[in-house]
N, C-alpha and C positions, 0 to 999 in steps of 0.2 A: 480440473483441480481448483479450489478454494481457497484461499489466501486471506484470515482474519485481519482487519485492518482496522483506522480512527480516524472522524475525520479531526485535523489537528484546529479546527474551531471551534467547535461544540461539544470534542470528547466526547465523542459518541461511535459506540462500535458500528461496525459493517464490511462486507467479504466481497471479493471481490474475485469473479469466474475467470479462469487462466487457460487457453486452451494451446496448443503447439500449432502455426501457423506451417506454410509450403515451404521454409526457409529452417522449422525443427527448431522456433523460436518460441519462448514461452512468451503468450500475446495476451495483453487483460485484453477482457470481451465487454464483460458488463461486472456491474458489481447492484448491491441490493443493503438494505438495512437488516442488523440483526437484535437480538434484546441482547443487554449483560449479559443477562445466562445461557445466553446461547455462544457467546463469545469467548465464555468459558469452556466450551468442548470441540471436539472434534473428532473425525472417526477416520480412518485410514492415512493415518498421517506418513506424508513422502516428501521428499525435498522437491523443489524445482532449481534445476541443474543448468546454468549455459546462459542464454542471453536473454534478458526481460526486458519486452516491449510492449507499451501501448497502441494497441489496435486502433484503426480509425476509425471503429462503432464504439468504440469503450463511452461509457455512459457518465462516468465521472460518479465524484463523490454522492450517494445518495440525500445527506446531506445538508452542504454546501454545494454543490454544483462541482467541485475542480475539479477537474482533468488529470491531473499530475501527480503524482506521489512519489514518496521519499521512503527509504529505511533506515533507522533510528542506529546509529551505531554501539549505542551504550543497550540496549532491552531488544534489539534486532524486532521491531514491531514497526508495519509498516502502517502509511499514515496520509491521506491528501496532503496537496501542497496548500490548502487555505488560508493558511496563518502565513506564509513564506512571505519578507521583505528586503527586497534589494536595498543593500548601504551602499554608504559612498566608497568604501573599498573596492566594490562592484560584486562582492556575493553575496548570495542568494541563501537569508536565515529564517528557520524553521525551529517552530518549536515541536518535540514529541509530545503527543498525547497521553501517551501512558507511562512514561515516566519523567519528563519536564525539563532534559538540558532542551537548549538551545545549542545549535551550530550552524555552520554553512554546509550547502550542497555542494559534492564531491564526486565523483567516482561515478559508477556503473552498481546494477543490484543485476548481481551472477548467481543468487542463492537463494528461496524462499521458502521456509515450513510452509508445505498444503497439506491440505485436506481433500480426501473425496467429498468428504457430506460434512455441514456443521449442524 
């Protein structure tokens, strides 16, 4: 499954391949660059259900480089952590990409619109 994503530096789309690991874990694998218009579509769209984890091949942001990603809680669009910076509170702020709050990182992502193909 495929998971449209931004990187939250460059605002720039790109997807990221999610495959169910030995544990029945949704695992990012790798991820790749995609155009606007391609970021616009998608074809067999299905949730990803349960516990989302980064693999230890995942490739990170195509990019920027990061490793990490976050989900937007205001437009649910997920997003590298590139832009993320630790305050003196001690959390960890992020801005979204495609729609522009700012917040701190929170939670777990139990839930993700994929795609078979984009």
């Amino acid at each position: 499954m495929m998971v449209k994503a931004y990187c939250a530096v460059h605002k720039k789309p790109f997807a990221i391949s999610f495959a169910k690991n030995q544990w029945e874990e949704w695992e990012a694998q790798n991820a790749f660059s995609i155009s606007q218009e391609r970021s616009k579509k998608g074809y067999g769209q299905d949730d990803l259900l349960g516990n989302i984890s980064i693999g230890s091949n995942y490739t990170g942001c195509p990019v920027c480089g990061n490793k990490q990603f976050f989900l937007c809680n205001n437009c649910h669009t997920l997003n590298c952590q590139g832009s993320a910076i630790k305050k003196e509170d001690g959390h960890i702020y992020v801005t979204c990409a495609n729609c522009g709050p700012i917040g701190y990182l929170q939670g777990t992502i139990e839930k993700l619109n994929g795609f078979s193909d984009i």
